[in-house]
Structures are given as C-alpha cells and as structure tokens.
N, C-alpha and C positions, 0 to 999 in steps of 0.2 A: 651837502647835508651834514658829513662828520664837523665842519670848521662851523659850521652855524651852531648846530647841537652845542657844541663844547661854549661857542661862545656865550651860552646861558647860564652858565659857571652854577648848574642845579643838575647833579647826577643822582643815578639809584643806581646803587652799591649791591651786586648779588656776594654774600660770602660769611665770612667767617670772622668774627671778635673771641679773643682769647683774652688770658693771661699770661703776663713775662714776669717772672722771678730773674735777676741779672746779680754778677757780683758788683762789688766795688770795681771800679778802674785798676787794673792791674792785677787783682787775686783770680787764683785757679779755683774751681769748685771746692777740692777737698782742703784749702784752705780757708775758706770763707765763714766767716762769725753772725753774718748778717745779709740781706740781701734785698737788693731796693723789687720793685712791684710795681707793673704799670699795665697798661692797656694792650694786646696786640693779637696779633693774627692779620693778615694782608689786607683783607676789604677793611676791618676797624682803624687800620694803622692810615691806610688811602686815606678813610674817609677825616679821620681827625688832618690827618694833612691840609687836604681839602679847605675846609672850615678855620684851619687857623690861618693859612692863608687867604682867605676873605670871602671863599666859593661857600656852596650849600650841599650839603649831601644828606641822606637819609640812606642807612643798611636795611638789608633785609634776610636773615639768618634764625636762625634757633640758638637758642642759649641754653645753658641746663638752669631748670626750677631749684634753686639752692643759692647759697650764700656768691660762691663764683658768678653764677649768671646777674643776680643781684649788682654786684661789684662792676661786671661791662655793660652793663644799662648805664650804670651811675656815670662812669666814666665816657663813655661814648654822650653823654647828653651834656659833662662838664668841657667837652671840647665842642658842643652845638651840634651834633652829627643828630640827624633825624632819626628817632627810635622807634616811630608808629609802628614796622612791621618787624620789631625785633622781639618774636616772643620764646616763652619760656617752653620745654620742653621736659616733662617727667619722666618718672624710672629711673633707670640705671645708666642715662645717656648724660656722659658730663661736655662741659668747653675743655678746648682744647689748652694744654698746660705748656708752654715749654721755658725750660732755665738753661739759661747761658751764660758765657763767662766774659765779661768786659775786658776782655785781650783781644791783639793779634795776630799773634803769631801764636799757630796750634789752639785758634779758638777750639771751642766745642761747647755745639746747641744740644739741649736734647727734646724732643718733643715727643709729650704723650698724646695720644689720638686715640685709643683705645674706648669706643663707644659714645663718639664725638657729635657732641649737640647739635653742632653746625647740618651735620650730613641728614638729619632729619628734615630739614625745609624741602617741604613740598610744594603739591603743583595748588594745593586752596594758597598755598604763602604768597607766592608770585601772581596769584590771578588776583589777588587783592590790592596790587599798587594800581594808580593812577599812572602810566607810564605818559601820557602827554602832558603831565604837568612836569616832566624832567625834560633835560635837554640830552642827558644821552646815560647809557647803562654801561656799567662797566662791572668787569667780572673777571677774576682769575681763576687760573685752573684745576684750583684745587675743588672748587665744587661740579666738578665731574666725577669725581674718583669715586664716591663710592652714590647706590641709591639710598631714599629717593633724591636727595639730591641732584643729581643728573639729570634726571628729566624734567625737575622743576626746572632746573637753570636751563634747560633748551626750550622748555615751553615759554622764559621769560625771554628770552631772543625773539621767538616768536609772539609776543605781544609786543615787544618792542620795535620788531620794524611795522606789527601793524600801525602800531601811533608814530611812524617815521621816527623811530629813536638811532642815531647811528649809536652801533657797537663797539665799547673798546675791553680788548682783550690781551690780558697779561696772562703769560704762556705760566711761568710760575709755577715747574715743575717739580711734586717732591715726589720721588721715588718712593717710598714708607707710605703714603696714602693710597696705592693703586694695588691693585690684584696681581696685576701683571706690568711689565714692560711695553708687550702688543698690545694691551688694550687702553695703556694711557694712550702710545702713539697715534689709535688709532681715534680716539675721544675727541685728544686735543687739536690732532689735523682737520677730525670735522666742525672744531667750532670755531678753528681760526678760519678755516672757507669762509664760514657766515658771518665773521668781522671787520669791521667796515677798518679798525686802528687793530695792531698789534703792536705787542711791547715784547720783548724777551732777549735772552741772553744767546752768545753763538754755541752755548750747549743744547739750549733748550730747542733752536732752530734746526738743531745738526740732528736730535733724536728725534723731532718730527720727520724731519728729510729721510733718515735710515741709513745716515752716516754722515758723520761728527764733521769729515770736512766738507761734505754739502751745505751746511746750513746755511751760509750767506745768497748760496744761488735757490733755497727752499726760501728764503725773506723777499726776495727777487723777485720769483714767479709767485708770491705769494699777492705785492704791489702788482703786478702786472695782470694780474686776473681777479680775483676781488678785493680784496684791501687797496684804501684808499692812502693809508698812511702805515709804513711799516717801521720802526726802530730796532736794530739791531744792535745790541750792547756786547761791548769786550772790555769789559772791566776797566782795566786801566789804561786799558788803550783807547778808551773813547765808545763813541756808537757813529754807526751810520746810517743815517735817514732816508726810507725812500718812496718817494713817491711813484704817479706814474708820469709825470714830469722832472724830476730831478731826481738826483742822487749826492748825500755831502757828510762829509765826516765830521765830527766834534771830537773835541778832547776834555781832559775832565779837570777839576780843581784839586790840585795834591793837598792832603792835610795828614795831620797826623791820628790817624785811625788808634780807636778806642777798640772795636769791634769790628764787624763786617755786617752785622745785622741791621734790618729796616732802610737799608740804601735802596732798592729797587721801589720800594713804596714809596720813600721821597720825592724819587724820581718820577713817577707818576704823578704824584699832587703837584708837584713844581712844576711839570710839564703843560696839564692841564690849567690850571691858572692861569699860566704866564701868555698862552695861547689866548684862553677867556678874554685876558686884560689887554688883548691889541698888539702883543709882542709877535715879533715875526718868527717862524717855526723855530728858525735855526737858535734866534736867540731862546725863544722857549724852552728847548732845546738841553742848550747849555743852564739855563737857571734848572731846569731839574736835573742838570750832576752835579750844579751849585747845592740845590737842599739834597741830595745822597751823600755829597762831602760833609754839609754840616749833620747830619744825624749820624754816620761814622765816629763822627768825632765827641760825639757826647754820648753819656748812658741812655737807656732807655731807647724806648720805640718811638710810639705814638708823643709821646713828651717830649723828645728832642727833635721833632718837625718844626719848621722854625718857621716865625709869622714874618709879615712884610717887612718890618725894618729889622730884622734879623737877619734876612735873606739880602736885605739892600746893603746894610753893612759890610757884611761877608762879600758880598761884590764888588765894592767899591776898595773894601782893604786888600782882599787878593789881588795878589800879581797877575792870576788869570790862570786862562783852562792851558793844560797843554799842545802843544800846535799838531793841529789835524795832520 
C-alpha cells in the first residue's frame, strides 16, 4: 500500500506554512542591513518541494487573517502547492515567524510560535479533504504539540486509512512547541505506531525510545511491528533504511553548507519523487541527501528546493555520496 500511495506523486500535506526572514550568505544577525523572505515552516517547505520536483501536493493548515497569512497563500500557489484547505484564521493568532542566519558554523534560528495560526486547524479542516483522491498523507510532528491541532491531525490519520491512504510521518521534533518533554514523547510514539513511513533523525528516534542511545533499535522495532518503511538519519554520516526485509546504509553528498536549515524537508520531497518516478528505494534514497545537500547550499527554504534538472545536474557533476 505505502509504495503504491506514494507512487501517485499526489499528497495531502497536514501542517504548517510560515515565513523565513534569513541573512545574506555569511552575515550574523546583529550585522545584517537587509534580509531576504521566503516561504517556510516544514509541511509548506515539503510541499513546494514536492511540486517543483514534478509531484502534486495540496496543505492543509491555518494561516493568520493578515498581510503574513496573505503572503503564504501567495507563495505556496507560486510554487503549485494546492491551497483549497488552507484557510485564514482571526484574532490574535499569527503564522509562524522564524529569522536565521545564512552561516555555519554557530548558526542560529530563531522562531516565534507564540499564538501560532497553524495550531488552530481543526477537526471541520481535516474532515473536509477528499483523502482518496491523494495517494498518501503526510504529516510532521509538529502538529501534535499543541490543540486543537492534535486531534485534528489524528482524526486526519483516521480518515486516511479509512480511504486506504498510507501514512508518512516525519518525527520533526521541536522542543519550544510542546508543554512538556513526556508529553511530546508520548504524542509522537503514538503517531509513529499508526505510520505506515517514518523519517527522523538518531536524536529524534533516541527521545522517543527514552534514551538517546536506543534510537536505532526504537527505528528497528519500529519497521518490525508497524511501519512499513523506517529511515534513520545521522547527519553526516548518512541514514539507514529499513524495512521488514532489508536493512542498508547511505552516505550523503558533501557540499559547502551556507546553513543547516530546510535539509530534512528536502530530503523528504526528494525521497518521495524519486520513489514516485520508478527509482529504486536506495537510489531514492540518496537523491533525497542529493536535494538536502543542494538546499544547504543555497539561501532560503522553500526556494532553494531544486527542480529536475537541478537535481540531475548536481548528480551528474558530483563525485557522489560518501561510502556507506
């Protein structure tokens, strides 16, 4: 079911579209005279990914009623990302803001969340997609943390496997959006049960498990009981993929890093395409740390996701991933 879903290259996106204020290449904040703007937050970022590399996506979130919310319609529709269920939200509840610094060494993000639009999508938001005209739903874990949020996004699980949608689930844990430590833990353990794909880092596996060096054996029993496909990522040392037939490592494409920001969302839309278009996991695989290398490497989020012969280039010019 997950390998078919996906290969319908048409997701619904549960999550969150923001705005990025970034510096120039090389300046620090308190340096800075000017500062580029673009599209972001993790589902917006996924879903322009998506779309420039050739798939179809539609989000589904809350935006603040103001000029902000205005700006990530605009932009989420100039990259193709479906906006039907992307509505606006009044009061005192804005999008989510964060400015970072186009370095890397001693980056530093900052994000404001404080009465964040996104977290108001409710359970009428989600009962309103069509989920069997997608191929499969995907969702990070940021819209657990606070309600109603939360239970929309498990009621849209639960509409989605009723129209046999597989789940894919990026762990995508921020510390600053949750009440607690126990309660993301225990959020995020119960939604990666109910996902068919998981994505995450060996930190993010190790704080579900309930200790940091468990994580690869919490990705493990994770494939071995419900999830169909489980990736494990360590940064620069690669990921390791696993099913409940194989188990295999990748290594990543070295580049020279502008940032650290928007790699893991790359690496999802590159993953998911490249799977869509016929590629075999492994190599799927690797093109999604091919597009986390290239959006590293340039400013911006959702803008520096790089479309096919972007992605083909960069392939063909690199010496390649480093050895498993």
């Amino acid at each position: 079911m997950l390998l078919e879903g996906i290969s319908r290259n048409h997701f619904v996106i549960i999550g969150r579209a923001g705005i990025d204020f970034f510096t120039d290449p090389g300046v620090r904040a308190e340096d800075a005279e000017r500062v580029g703007v673009g599209l972001g937050g993790s589902a917006a970022n996924i879903a322009a990914g998506i779309c420039k590399l050739g798939g179809k996506a539609a989000l589904v979130t809350r935006v603040s009623d103001d000029s902000i919310g205005s700006y990530c319609i605009r932009q989420l529709e100039k990259y193709g990302v479906e906006t039907t269920h992307v509505r606006p939200v009044g009061g005192e509840y804005r999008n989510s803001l964060a400015f970072y610094e186009t370095v890397s060494g001693g980056h530093r993000n900052v994000i404001y969340r404080n009465g964040a639009a996104d977290f108001q999508m409710d359970e009428n938001d989600v009962s309103a997609v069509d989920y069997a005209s997608f191929g499969a739903l995907i969702t990070a874990g940021t819209v657990f943390a606070a309600e109603p949020s939360r239970s929309a996004s498990f009621m849209a699980f639960e509409r989605a496997k009723t129209s046999s949608l597989p789940i894919i689930f990026d762990v995508d844990y921020r510390p600053y959006s949750w009440p607690s430590a126990e309660i993301a833990s225990d959020i995020l353990s119960r939604a990666a049960a109910l996902s068919d794909m998981i994505v995450g880092n060996d930190v993010e596996f190790g704080f579900m498990a309930g200790d940091y060096d468990k994580g690869l054996e919490k990705a493990r029993e994770l494939a071995r009981t419900s999830a169909q496909l489980v990736i494990y990522k360590m940064g620069e040392e690669g990921a390791i993929t696993i099913t409940r037939d194989e188990e295999f490592k990748t290594g990543v494409y070295p580049v020279t890093a502008l940032k650290p920001v928007g790699a893991g969302d790359s690496f999802m839309s590159g993953l998911l395409t490249s799977i869509a278009n016929g590629f075999s996991l492994e190599d799927s695989v690797l093109h999604g740390s091919a597009c986390a290398s290239i959006v590293v490497s340039k400013p911006g989020c959702a803008s520096a996701m790089p479309d096919p012969s972007e992605l083909e280039e960069f392939l063909s010019s690199h010496p390649g991933p480093t050895s498993a």
